[in-house]
C-alpha positions, 0 to 999 in steps of 0.5 A: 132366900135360902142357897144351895149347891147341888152335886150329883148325877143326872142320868139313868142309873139309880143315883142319877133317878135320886139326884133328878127326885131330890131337884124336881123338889128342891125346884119347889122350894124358894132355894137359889140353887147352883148345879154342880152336875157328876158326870155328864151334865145332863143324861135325860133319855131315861126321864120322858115324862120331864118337860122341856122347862125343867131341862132348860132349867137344869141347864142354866143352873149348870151354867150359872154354878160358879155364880153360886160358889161361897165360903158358907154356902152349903152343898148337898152331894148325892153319891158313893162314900168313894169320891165324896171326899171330893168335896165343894164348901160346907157338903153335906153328903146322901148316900148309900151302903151294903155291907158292915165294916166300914175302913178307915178311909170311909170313916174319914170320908164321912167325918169329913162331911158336915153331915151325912144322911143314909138311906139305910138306918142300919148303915147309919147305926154301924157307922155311929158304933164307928164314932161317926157322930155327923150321921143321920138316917133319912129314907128315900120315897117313892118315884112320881114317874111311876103309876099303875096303868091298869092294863092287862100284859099277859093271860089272865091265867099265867103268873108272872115273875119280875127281876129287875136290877144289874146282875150281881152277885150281891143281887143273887141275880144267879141263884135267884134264876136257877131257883125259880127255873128249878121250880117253874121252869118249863111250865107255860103257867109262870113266866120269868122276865130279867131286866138285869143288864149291867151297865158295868159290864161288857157284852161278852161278861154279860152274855156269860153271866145268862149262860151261868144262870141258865146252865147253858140251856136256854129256859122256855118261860124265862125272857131277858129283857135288853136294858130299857132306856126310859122310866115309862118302859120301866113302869110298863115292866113293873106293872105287868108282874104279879110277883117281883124278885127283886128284893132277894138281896144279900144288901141294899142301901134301899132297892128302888125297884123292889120299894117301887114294885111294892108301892104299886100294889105289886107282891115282892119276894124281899130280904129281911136285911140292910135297908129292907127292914126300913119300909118292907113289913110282913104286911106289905111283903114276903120276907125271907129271913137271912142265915147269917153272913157271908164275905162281900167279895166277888172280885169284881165290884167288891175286891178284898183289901180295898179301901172301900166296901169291906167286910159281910153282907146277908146271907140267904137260904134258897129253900126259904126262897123257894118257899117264899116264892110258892107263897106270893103265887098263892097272892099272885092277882091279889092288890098288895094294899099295904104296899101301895101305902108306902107311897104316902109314907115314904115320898122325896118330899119328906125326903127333901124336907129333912135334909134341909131341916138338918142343913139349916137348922 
C-alpha cells in the first residue's frame, strides 16, 4: 500500500475548502495516509454535508500522524509559499500565486520542495523563467457540496448581482460596488448582495471598508450579507443570482467562488488574467480585458519590500466593467450551459490523480 502524509488545513476559508476536497479523494484511494492538520485540528462548521464517518476519520489520522512518519514517506502540503518552508520529509507543496515577481525567498522556498504544483499555469510559467525546474501547473476542480437547487429566491422580474469573496483591494471589492451603485443603484430592477466579510480584519476596519464603498450613504438594493458559516448557505447565496461579480479580480490563484458560480450555470463577469484564463472562456464568461498593470502593494496583506508577494497584479478599466456588466444583464435568466460544463472538465478527482501521478511516478 502506497503512504502519504498530509499537511494542510481543515477550516472554512478557501485552502481548508482544498485540503477537505483533496482528502475526501485521497479517502477513495488505497493510500495509508497520515494527517498532519495546519492550525486547529479540525474546523468542520463550514462542511454540513460531511457525515460523521468522515470526521471520525479525520480524527484518528490525526491521532495516529507520528505512526506515519519516515525518512522516504512523501508529504503533500496544501498551502501559501510563506511557511512551506516548514516542511515534513520528502514534501511536495499545493499552492497558489497572484502577482509577478517572485523573490528570492519564495524561489528558495519552492526549490526546496520535491515538487510544487500551481493551480495558476501562469504562476507556474513565471516561477520556471525563474529557473524553478520542480514546477507543475495542476488545476483545482469543482466542489461536490455544491448543486443547483432550482429554487426561486427573488422576483421573477428583478435581476440579481453576487459578490462573493473577502474585500480586498486586489479583489476590487471597492470599485466594483461603486460601479455598479454608479449604475444601478436606486433601481428595484437590480439587486446587489456583498458576501465579502474578511476574516482578516477587525470589525471597525470592516465597517469602514462598506462605508468607503458606498461613499457613506447607505444604497437601497445593495445587502451586506454577514459572513456564512456553512457550504449550504454559500450554495443558497450563489444559486440566487443571475450575475456574479466575483471574478472582477486584479489576481487570482484560481477564485473558487467566480469558477463555482460559472459551473452552476450562473453568468460571471470575469477578469481575463492570472488563473481566469485557465477555465473561463468566451464561451462560458464575460471577460474583461486587463490595462496593463499595477503595484500590488496595499499596505495591508501586500507591504512593499517584504519577503513575500512582490511586484504587479492586473489592471482594470471600470468603463469595461461597466460595459461588461450591461452585457450579462442582457444574459441574466438564460442557463450558462458551457459553464455547467466545466464540472466535468475541472473535478478534485483529476486533481487528485495528477499529483500523485507526479508523486509516484
Amino acid at each position: 500500500m502506497k503512504r502519504l502524509n498530509f499537511d494542510g488545513p481543515i477550516n472554512g476559508l478557501s485552502l481548508g475548502n482544498v485540503s477537505i476536497n483533496f482528502l475526501r479523494e485521497l479517502k477513495k484511494r488505497e493510500i495509508d495516509l497520515g494527517l498532519f492538520p495546519i492550525g486547529d485540528k479540525g474546523e468542520f462548521e463550514a462542511y454540513d454535508k460531511i457525515d460523521d464517518e468522515f470526521k471520525k476519520w479525520i480524527g484518528t489520522l490525526s491521532m495516529n500522524r507520528l505512526k506515519k512518519l519516515h525518512p522516504e514517506t512523501p508529504t503533500l502540503k496544501v498551502w501559501h509559499i510563506n511557511g512551506s518552508e516548514k516542511s515534513l520529509p520528502n514534501q511536495y507543496l499545493y499552492t497558489f500565486y497572484e502577482v509577478d515577481s517572485p523573490t528570492e525567498e519564495e524561489i528558495n522556498i519552492i526549490n526546496l520542495q520535491k515538487h510544487v504544483f500551481f493551480s495558476s499555469s501562469e504562476a507556474a510559467e513565471i516561477f520556471k523563467s525563474k529557473g524553478c525546474k520542480n514546477v507543475s501547473h495542476v488545476p483545482l476542480g469543482f466542489d461536490q457540496d455544491f448543486y443547483e437547487t432550482n429554487k426561486t429566491y427573488l422576483q421573477d422580474d428583478v435581476i440579481h448581482f453576487g459578490l462573493i469573496g473577502k474585500f480586498e483591494r486586489r479583489k476590487n471589492t471597492q470599485a466594483i460596488i461603486q460601479l455598479w451603485a454608479r449604475e444601478f443603484g436606486n433601481n428595484p430592477k437590480y439587486q446587489l448582495s456583498c458576501l465579502v466579510t474578511n476574516p482578516f480584519l477587525n470589525q471597525e476596519q470592516m465597517t469602514q471598508a462598506i462605508q468607503s464603498a458606498t461613499g457613506g450613504i447607505p444604497v437601497s438594493n445593495i445587502n451586506f450579507l454577514p459572513r456564512l458559516t456553512t457550504n449550504s448557505e454559500v450554495n443558497d447565496m450563489m444559486n440566487s443570482v443571475d450575475i456574479d461579480l466575483s471574478g472582477l479580480s486584479n489576481g487570482e490563484g484560481w477564485n473558487l467562488p467566480a469558477f463555482n458560480c460559472t459551473a452552476l450555470g450562473k453568468w460571471s463577469v470575469v477578469s481575463n488574467c492570472s488563473s481566469h484564463k485557465d477555465w473561463a472562456t468566451e464561451d462560458n464568461s464575460i471577460l474583461v480585458k486587463t490595462v496593463g498593470k499595477q503595484p500590488c502593494y496595499d499596505n495591508f496583506f501586500f507591504k512593499e519590500g517584504m519577503p513575500f508577494n512582490q511586484g504587479n497584479y492586473y489592471k482594470l478599466n471600470g468603463d469595461d466593467i461597466l460595459k461588461a456588466m450591461k452585457e450579462a444583464v442582457e444574459k441574466a435568466g438564460q442557463k450558462n450551459i458551457e459553464g455547467t460544463k466545466l464540472r466535468d472538465k475541472f473535478s478534485y478527482s483529476k486533481t487528485v490523480d495528477s499529483i500523485l501521478d507526479i508523486i509516484y511516478n
